[in-house]
C-alpha positions in Angstrom: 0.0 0.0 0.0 1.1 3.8 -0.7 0.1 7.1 0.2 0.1 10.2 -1.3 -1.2 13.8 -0.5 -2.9 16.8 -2.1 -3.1 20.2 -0.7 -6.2 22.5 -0.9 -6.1 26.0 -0.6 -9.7 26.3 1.4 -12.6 24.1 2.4 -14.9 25.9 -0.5 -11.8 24.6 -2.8 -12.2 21.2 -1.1 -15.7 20.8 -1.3 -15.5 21.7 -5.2 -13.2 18.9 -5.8 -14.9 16.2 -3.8 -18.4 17.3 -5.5 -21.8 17.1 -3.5 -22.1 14.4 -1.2 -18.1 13.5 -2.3 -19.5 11.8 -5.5 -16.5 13.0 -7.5 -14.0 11.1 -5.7 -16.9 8.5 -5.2 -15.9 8.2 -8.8 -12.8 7.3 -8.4 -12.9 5.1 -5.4 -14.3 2.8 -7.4 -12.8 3.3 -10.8 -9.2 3.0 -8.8 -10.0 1.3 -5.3 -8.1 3.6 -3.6 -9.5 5.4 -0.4 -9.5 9.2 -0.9 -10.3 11.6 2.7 -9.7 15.2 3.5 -7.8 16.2 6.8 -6.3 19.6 7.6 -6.4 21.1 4.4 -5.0 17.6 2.6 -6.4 15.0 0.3 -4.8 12.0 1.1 -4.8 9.1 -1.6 -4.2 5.4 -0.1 -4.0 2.2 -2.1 -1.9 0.5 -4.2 1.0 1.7 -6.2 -0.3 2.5 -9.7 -3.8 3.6 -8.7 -2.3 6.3 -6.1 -0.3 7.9 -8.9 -3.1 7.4 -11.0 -5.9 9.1 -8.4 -3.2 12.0 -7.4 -2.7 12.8 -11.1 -7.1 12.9 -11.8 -7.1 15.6 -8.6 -4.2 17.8 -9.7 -6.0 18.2 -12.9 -9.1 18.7 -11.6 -8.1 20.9 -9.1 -6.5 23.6 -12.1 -10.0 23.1 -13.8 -11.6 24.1 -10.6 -9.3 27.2 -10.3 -9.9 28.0 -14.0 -14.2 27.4 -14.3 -14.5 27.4 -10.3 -16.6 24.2 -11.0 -16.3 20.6 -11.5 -19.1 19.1 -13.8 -19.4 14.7 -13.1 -18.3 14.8 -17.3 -15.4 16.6 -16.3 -14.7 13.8 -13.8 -15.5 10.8 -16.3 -12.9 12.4 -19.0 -10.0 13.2 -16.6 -10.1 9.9 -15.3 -10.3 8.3 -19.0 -7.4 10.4 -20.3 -5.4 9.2 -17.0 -6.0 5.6 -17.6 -5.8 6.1 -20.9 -2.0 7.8 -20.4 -2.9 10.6 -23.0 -3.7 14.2 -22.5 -6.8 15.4 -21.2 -8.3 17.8 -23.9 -9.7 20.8 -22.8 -13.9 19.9 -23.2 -15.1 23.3 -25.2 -18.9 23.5 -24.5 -21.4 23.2 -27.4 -23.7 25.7 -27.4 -27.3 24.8 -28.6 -30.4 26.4 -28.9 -32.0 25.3 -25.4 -31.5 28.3 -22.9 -28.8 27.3 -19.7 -27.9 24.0 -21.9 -24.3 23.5 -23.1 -23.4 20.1 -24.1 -19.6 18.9 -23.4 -18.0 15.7 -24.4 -17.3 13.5 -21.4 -14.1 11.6 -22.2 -11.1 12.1 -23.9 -12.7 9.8 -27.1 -15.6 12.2 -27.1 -13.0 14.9 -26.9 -11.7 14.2 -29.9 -14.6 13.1 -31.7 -15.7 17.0 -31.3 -12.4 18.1 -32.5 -12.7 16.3 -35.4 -16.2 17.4 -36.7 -14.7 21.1 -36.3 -12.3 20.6 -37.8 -12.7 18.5 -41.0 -15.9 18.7 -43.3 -16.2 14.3 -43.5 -15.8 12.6 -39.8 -16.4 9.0 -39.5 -17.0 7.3 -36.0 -17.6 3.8 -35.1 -18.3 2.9 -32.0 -20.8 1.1 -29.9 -24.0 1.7 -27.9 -24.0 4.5 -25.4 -20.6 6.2 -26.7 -22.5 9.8 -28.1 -21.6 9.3 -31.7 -25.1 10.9 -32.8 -25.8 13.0 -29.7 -22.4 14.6 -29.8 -23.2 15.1 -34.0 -26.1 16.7 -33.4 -25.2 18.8 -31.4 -22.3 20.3 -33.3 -24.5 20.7 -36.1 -27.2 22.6 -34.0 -24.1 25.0 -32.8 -23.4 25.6 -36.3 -26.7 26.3 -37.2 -26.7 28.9 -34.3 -23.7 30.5 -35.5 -24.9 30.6 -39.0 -22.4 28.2 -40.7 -24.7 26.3 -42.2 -28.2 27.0 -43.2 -29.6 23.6 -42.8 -29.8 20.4 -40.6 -30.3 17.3 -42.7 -30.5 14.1 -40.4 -30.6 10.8 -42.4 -30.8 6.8 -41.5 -31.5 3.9 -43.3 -34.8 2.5 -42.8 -33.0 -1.3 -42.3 -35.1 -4.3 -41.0 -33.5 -5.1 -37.2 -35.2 -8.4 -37.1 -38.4 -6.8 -37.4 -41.0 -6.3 -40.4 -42.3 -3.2 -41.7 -44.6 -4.7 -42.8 -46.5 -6.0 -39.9 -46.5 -2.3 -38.4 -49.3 -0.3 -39.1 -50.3 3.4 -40.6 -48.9 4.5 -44.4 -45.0 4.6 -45.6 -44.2 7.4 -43.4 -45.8 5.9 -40.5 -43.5 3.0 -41.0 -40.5 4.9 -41.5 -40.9 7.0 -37.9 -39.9 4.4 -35.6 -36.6 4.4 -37.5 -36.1 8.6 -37.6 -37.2 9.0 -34.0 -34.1 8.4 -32.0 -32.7 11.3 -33.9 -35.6 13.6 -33.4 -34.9 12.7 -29.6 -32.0 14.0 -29.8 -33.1 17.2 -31.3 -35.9 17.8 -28.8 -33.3 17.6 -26.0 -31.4 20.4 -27.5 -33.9 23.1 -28.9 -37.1 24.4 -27.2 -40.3 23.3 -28.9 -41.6 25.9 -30.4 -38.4 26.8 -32.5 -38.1 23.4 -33.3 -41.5 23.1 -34.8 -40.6 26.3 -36.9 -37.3 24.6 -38.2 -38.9 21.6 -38.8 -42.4 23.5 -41.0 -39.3 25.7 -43.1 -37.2 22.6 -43.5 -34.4 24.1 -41.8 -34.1 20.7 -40.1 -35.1 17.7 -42.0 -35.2 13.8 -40.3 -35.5 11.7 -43.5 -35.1 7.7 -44.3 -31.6 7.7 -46.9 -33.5 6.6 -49.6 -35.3 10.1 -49.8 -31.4 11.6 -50.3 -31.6 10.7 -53.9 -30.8 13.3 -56.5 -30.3 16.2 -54.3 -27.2 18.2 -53.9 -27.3 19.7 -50.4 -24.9 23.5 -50.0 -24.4 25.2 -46.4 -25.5 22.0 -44.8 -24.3 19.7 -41.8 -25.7 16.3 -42.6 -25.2 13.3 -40.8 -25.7 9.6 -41.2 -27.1 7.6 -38.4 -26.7 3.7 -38.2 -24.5 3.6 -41.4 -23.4 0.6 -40.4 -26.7 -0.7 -42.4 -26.0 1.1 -45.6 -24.5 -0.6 -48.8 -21.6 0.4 -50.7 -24.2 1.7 -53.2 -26.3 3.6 -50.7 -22.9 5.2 -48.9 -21.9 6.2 -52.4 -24.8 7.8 -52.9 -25.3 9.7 -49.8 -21.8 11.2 -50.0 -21.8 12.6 -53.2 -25.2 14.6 -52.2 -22.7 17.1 -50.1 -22.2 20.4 -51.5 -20.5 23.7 -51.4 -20.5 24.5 -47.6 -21.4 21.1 -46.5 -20.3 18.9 -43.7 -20.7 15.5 -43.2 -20.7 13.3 -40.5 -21.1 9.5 -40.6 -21.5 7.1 -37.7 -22.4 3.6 -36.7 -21.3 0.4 -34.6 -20.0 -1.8 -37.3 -20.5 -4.6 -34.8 -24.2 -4.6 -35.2 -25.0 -4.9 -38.8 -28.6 -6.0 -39.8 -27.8 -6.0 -43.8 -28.4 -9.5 -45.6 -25.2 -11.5 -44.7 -24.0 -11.1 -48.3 -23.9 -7.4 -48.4 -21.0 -6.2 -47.7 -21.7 -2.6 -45.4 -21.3 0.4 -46.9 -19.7 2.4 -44.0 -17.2 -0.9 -43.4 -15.9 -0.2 -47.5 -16.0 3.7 -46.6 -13.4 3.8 -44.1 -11.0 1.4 -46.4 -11.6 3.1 -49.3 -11.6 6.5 -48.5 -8.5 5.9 -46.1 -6.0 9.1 -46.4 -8.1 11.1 -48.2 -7.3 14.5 -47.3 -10.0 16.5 -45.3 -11.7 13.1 -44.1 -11.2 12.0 -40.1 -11.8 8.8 -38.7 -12.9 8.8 -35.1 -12.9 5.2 -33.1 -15.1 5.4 -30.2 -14.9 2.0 -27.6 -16.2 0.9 -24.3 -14.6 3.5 -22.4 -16.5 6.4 -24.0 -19.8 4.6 -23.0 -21.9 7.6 -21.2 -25.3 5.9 -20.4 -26.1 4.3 -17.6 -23.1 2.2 -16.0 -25.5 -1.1 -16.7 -25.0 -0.3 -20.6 -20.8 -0.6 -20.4 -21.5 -4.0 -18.6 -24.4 -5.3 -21.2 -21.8 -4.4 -23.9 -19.0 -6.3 -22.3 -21.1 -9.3 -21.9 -22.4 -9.5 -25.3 -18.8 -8.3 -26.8 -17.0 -11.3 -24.9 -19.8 -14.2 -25.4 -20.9 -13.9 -28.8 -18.5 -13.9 -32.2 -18.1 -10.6 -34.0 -18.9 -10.3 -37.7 -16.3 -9.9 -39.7 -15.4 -5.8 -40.0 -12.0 -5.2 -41.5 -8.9 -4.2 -40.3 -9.0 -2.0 -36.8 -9.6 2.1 -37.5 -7.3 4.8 -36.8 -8.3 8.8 -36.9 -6.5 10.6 -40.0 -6.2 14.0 -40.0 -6.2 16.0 -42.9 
């Protein structure tokens, strides 16, 4: 067992870093099984070698964020502590503004960190990455900033309606009716992020559109963020298609789990031949997202783990790696 210390300037300063009812350094009792206390103006870390080091080197950085914002948010807990086990840098989380007043959406690990950095930053991002890890929250969200700053004039938001297992035909109600079911987890993710009654305006001018791929046919979309939801469950045909419909202006942002792919075993997946064959292309990034960078509820990292280490994977191609252009 080893020890190590932290001091704190004031109790207000202590209070900060342990969070209401201590459930920052809750955190990382258990992430590190170490035992954490405060005593005359010290934090004192005890456990075993590697987790010490590890917990001392969360607080330090958490205490200069504290000094900095003169708040710790739980996020801000969740992607120190990645970063740390991680052994990389812990990126400064920049806020994303949106349209719902008081809300600021930040990334919560270092994964999501860079995920963000990407999207600003390049005008195609690919992520992968499995349930739970943000890959369309965190997209929408950056397109909704960008439509609040006015550098893009429209949010298109596109999946493909793919069979998971189920039939459309057995549900009920027209096409469209059909087709919801499959647009609605983006809409959720819209509603969290702008009031109602300016979404229902964007949505009657168009300014925001939530459309099945198939309806992406023929058009040419300027000044747009779009972004492809489950592309995991596109073809090489339909990827093709959708990015070729980016125009002047445009950004594009692709994601999916390309462990869970519901195409006809023979098809080969559309965002799986996207990241080979667009590998190195100048202006694309390729964000890989894992277990870590699972925000949910803490059951959802287990669930994932279970089903990841009992069941075999579908073949998916060589392992991704982000490319900057």
């Amino acid at each position: 067992m080893e020890q190590a210390s932290l001091s704190v300037v004031s109790s207000q300063a202590l209070t900060t870093l342990f969070g209401v009812c201590d459930q920052h350094v809750r955190k990382l009792r258990t992430a590190l099984g170490v035992k954490i206390t405060a005593r005359d103006g010290c934090v004192q870390i005890e456990g075993e070698g590697p987790a010490v080091a590890q917990a001392t080197a969360v607080l330090e950085q958490l205490q200069a964020l504290a000094s900095r914002h003169g708040t710790i948010e739980p996020e801000d807990v969740l992607r120190v502590l990645g970063s740390v086990q991680e052994g990389e840098p812990s990126p400064e989380a920049v806020p994303i503004e949106v349209f719902k007043a008081g809300k600021k959406i930040r990334p919560k690990t270092p994964g999501q960190a860079r995920y963000v950095d990407a999207i600003r930053g390049h005008d195609v991002v690919f992520c992968c990455g499995p349930a739970g890890t943000g890959k369309t929250y965190l997209a929408v969200a950056t397109a909704i900033a960008a439509l609040r700053r006015d550098r893009v004039k429209k949010i298109v938001l596109v999946r493909p309606a793919v069979e998971a297992g189920e039939s459309l035909g057995f549900l009920p109600g027209d096409l469209q009716a059909k087709i919801n079911p499959y647009l609605r987890p983006l809409m959720d993710a819209v509603r969290d992020m702008i009031d109602h009654e300016a979404l229902k305006r964007y949505t009657d001018e168009e300014v925001i559109e939530v459309i099945p791929l198939a309806y992406m046919r023929g058009r040419t979309l300027n000044e747009a963020f779009i972004i492809l939801d489950e592309a995991q469950n596109t073809t090489v045909a339909q990827m093709k298609m959708f990015l070729t419909r980016m125009g002047m202006g445009s950004k594009i942002v692709v994601s999916g789990d390309i462990t869970q792919i519901d195409l006809p075993h023979k098809s080969r997946s559309g965002l799986v031949d996207a990241l080979q064959r667009l590998d190195g292309i100048e202006g694309i990034a390729t964000v890989k997202l894992t277990r870590a960078d699972i925000v949910r509820h803490p059951l959802v990292q287990r669930i994932v783990n279970a089903y990841d280490e009992s069941q075999p994977r579908r073949s998916t191609g060589p392992a991704l790696r982000r490319r900057d252009g």
